[in-house]
MMTF fields as JSON, N, C-alpha, C and O atoms, coordinates in Angstrom:
{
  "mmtfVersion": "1.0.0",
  "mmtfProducer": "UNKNOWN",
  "numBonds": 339,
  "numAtoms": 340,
  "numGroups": 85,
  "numChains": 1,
  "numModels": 1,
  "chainsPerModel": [1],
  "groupsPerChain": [85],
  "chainIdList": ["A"],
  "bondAtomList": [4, 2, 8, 6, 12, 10, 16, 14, 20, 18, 24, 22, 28, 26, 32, 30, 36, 34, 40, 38, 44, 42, 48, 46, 52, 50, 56, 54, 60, 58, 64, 62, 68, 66, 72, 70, 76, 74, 80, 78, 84, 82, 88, 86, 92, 90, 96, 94, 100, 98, 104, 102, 108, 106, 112, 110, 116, 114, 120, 118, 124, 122, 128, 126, 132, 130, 136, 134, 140, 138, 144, 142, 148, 146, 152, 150, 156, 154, 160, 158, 164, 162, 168, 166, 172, 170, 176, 174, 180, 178, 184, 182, 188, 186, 192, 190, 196, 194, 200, 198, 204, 202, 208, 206, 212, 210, 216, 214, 220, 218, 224, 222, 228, 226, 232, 230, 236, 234, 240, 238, 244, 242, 248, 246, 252, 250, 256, 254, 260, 258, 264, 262, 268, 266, 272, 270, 276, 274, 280, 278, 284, 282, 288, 286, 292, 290, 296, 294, 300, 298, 304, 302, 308, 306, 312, 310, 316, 314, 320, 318, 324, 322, 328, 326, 332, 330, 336, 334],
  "bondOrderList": [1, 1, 1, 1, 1, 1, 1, 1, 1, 1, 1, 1, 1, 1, 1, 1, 1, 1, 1, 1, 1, 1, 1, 1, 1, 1, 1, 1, 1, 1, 1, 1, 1, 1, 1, 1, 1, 1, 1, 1, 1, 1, 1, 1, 1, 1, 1, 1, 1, 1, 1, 1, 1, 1, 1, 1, 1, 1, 1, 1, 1, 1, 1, 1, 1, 1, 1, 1, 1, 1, 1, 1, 1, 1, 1, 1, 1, 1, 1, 1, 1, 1, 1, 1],
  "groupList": [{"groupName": "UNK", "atomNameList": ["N", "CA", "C", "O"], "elementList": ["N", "C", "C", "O"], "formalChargeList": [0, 0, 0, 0], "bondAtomList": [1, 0, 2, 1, 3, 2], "bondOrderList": [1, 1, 2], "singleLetterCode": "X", "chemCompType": "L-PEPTIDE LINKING"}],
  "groupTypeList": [0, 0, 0, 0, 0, 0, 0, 0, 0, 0, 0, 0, 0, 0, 0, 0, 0, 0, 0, 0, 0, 0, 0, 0, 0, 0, 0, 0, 0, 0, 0, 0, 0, 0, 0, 0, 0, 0, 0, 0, 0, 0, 0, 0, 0, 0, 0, 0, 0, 0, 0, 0, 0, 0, 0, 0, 0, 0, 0, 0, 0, 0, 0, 0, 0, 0, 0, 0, 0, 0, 0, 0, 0, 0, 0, 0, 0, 0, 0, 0, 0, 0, 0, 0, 0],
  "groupIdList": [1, 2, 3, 4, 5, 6, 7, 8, 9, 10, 11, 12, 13, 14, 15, 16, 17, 18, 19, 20, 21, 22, 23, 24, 25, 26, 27, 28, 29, 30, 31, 32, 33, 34, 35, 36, 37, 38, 39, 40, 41, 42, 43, 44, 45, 46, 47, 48, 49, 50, 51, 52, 53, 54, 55, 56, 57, 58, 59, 60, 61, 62, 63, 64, 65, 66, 67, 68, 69, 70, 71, 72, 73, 74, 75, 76, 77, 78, 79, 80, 81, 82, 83, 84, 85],
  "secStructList": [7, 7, 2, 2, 2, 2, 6, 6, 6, 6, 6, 6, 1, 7, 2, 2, 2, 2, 2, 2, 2, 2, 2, 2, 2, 2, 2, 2, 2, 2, 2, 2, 2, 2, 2, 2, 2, 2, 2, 6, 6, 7, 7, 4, 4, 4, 1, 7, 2, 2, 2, 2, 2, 2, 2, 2, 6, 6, 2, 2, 2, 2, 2, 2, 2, 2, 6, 2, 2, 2, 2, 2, 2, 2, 2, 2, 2, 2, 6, 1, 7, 7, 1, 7, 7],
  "xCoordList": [-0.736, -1.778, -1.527, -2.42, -0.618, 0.062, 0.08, 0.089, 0.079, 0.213, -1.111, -1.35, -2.297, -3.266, -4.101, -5.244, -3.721, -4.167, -3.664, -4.323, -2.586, -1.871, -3.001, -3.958, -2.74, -3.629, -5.313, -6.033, -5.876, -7.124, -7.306, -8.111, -6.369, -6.334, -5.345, -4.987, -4.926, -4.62, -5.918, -5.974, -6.798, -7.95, -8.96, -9.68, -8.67, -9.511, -8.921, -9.482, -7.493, -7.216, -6.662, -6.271, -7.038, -7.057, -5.608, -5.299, -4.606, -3.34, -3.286, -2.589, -4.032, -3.443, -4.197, -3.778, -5.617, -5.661, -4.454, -4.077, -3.819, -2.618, -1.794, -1.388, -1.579, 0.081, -0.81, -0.27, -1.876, -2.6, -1.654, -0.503, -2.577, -2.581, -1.137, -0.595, -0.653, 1.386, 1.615, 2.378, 1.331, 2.52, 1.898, 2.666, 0.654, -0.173, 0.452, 0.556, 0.725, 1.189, 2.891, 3.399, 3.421, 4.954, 4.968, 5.922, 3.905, 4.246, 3.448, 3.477, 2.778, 2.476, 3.906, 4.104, 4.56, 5.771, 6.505, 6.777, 6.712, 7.931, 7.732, 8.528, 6.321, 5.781, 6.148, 7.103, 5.56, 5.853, 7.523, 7.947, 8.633, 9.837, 10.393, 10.743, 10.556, 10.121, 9.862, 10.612, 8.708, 8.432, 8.914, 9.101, 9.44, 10.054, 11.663, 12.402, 11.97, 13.118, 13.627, 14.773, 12.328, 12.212, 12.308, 13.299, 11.372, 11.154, 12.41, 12.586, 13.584, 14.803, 15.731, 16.919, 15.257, 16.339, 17.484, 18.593, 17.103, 17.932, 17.786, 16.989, 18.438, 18.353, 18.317, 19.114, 17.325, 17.936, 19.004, 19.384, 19.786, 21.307, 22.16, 23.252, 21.566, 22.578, 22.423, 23.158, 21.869, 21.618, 22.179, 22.357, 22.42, 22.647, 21.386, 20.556, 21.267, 20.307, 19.489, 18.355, 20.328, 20.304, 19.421, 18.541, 20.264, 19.408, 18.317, 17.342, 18.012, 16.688, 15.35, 14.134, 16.261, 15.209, 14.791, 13.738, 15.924, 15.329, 14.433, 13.991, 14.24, 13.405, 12.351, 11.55, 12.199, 10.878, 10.152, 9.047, 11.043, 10.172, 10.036, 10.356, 9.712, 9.909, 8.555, 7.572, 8.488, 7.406, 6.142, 4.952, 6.448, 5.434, 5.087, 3.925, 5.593, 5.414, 4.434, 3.571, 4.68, 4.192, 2.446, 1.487, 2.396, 1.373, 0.571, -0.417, 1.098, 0.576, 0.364, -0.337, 0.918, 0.16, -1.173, -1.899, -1.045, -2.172, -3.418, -4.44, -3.324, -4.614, -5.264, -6.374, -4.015, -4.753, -5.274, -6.457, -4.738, -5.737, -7.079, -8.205, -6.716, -8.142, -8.863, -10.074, -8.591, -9.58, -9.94, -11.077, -8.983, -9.62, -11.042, -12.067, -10.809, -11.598, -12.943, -14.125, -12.727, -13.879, -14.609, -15.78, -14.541, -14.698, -15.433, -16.629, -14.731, -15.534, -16.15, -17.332, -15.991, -17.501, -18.874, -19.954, -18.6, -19.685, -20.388, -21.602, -18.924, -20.36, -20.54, -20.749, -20.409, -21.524, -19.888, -19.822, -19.189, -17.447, -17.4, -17.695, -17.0, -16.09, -14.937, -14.886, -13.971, -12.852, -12.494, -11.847, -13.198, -13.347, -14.164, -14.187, -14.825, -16.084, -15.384, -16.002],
  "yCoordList": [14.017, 13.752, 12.416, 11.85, 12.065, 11.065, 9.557, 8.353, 10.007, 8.945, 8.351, 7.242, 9.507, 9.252, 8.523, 8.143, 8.36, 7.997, 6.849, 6.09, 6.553, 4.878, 4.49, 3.927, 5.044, 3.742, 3.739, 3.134, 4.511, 4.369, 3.64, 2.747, 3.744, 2.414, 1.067, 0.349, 0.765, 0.043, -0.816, -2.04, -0.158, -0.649, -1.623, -2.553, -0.915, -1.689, -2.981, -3.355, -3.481, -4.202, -5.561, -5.661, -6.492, -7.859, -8.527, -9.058, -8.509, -8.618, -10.378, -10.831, -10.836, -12.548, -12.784, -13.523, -11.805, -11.898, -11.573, -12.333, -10.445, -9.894, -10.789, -10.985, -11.436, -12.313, -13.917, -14.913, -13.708, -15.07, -14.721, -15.105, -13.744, -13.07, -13.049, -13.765, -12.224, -12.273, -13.521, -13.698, -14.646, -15.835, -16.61, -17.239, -16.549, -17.144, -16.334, -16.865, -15.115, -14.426, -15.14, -15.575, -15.117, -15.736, -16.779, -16.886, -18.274, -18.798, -19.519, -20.743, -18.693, -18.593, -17.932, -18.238, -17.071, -15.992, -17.589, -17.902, -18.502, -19.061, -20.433, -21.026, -20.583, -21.7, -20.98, -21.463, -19.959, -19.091, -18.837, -19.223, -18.193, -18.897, -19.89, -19.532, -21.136, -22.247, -22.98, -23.724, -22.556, -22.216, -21.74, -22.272, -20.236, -19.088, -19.932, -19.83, -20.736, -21.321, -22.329, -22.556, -23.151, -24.642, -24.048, -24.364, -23.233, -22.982, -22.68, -23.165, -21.468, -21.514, -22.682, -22.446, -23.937, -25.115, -24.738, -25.272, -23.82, -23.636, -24.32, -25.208, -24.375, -25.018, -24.034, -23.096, -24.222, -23.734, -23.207, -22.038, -24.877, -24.285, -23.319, -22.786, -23.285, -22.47, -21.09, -20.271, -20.702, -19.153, -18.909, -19.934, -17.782, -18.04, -17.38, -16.803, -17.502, -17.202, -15.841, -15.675, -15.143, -13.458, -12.997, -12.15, -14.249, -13.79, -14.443, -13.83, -15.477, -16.264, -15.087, -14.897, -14.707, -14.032, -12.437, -11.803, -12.163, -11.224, -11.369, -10.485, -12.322, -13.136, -13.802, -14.379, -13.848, -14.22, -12.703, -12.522, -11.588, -10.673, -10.103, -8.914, -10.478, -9.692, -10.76, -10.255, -11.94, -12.728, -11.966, -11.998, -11.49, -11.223, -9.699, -9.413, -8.827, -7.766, -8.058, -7.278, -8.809, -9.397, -9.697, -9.169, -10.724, -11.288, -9.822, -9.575, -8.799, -7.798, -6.758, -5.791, -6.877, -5.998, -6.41, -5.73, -8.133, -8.399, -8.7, -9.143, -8.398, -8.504, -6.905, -6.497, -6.31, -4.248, -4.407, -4.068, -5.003, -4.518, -5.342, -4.937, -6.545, -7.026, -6.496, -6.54, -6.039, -5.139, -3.743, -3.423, -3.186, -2.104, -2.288, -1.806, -3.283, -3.874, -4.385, -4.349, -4.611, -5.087, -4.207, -4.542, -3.284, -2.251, -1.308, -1.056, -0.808, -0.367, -1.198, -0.856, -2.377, -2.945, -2.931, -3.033, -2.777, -2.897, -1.473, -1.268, -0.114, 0.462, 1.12, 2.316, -0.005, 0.439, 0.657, 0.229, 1.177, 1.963, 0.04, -1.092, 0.454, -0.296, 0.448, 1.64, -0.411, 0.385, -0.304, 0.109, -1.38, -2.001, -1.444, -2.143, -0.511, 0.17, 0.64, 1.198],
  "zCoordList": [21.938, 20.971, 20.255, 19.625, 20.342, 19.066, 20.266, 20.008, 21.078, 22.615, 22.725, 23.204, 22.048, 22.782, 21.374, 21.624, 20.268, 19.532, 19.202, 18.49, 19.59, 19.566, 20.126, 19.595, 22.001, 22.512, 22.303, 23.097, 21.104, 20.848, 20.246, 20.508, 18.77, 18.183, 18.536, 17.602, 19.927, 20.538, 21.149, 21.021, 21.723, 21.982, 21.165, 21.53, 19.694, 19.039, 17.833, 16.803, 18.483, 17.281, 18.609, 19.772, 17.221, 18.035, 17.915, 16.848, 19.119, 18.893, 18.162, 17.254, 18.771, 17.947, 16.417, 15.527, 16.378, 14.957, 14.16, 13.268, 14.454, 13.857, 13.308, 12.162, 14.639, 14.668, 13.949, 13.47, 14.078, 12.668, 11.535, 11.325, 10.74, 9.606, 9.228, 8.386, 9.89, 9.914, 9.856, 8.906, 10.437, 10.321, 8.991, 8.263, 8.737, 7.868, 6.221, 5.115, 6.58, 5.236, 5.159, 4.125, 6.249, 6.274, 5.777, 5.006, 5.882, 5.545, 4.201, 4.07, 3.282, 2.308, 1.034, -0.142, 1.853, 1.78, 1.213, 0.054, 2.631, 2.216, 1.098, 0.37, 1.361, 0.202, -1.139, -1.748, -1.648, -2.909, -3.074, -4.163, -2.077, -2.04, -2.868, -3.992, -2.52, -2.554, -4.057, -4.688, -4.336, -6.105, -6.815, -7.909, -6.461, -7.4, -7.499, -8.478, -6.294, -6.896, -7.455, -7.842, -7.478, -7.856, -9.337, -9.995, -9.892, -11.279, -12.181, -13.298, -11.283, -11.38, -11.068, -10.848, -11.037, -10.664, -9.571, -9.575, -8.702, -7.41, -6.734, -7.038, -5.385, -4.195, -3.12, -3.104, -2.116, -0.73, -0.362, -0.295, 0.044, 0.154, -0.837, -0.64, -1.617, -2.639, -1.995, -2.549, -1.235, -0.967, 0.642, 1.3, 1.199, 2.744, 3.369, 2.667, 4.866, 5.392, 4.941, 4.491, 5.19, 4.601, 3.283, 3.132, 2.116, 0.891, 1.192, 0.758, 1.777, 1.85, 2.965, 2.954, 3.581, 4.289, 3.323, 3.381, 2.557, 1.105, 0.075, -0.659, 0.072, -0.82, -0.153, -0.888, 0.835, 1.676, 1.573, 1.06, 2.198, 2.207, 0.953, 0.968, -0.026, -1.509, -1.728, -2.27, -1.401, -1.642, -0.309, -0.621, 0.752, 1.763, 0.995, 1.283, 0.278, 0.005, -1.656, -2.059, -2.08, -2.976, -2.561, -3.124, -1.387, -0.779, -0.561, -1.253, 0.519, 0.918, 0.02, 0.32, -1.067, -1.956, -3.06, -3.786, -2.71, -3.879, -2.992, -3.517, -1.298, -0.997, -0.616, -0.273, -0.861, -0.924, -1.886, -1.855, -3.295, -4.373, -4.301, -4.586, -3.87, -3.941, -2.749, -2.962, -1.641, -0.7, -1.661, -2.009, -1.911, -3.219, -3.602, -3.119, -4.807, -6.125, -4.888, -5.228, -4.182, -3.209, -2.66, -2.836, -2.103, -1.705, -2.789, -2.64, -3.843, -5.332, -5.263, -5.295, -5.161, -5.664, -5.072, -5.653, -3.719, -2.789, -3.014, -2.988, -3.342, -3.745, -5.011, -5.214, -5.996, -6.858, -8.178, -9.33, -7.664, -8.497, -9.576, -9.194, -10.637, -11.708, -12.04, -12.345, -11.946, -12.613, -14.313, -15.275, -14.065, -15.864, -16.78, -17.793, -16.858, -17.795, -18.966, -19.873]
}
């Protein structure tokens, strides 16, 4: 059952839109990076690969949660829902 529902929704999703979206969020991820450490007067090098790639994904989880809420808020809106009233 679980086999057969992968490949249903296997059928309907566009593998390179995906891997857009993914590298496009990565490297928004590592621009915001980048910032969060400039603002702290860090450097790059000051960190090793490891923490840098912790902090990329803390910025991609960041990214991916502020476009759920705005698909949310979008969504209420289309029909008709305020959550500001």
């Amino acid at each position: 059952m679980l086999k057969e529902m992968s490949d249903f929704i296997a059928r309907f999703t566009y593998q390179p839109l995906q891997e857009a979206v993914k590298e496009r969020i990565r490297t928004q991820a590592i621009e915001n990076a980048k910032a969060r450490l400039a603002v702290h007067h860090q450097k790059l090098d000051d960190y090793t690969q490891e923490e840098l790639e912790i902090i990329i994904e803390d910025e991609e989880r960041k990214i991916i949660d502020g476009l759920k809420t705005k698909s949310l808020i979008a969504v209420l809106s289309l029909l008709g829902l305020n959550l500001f009233s």
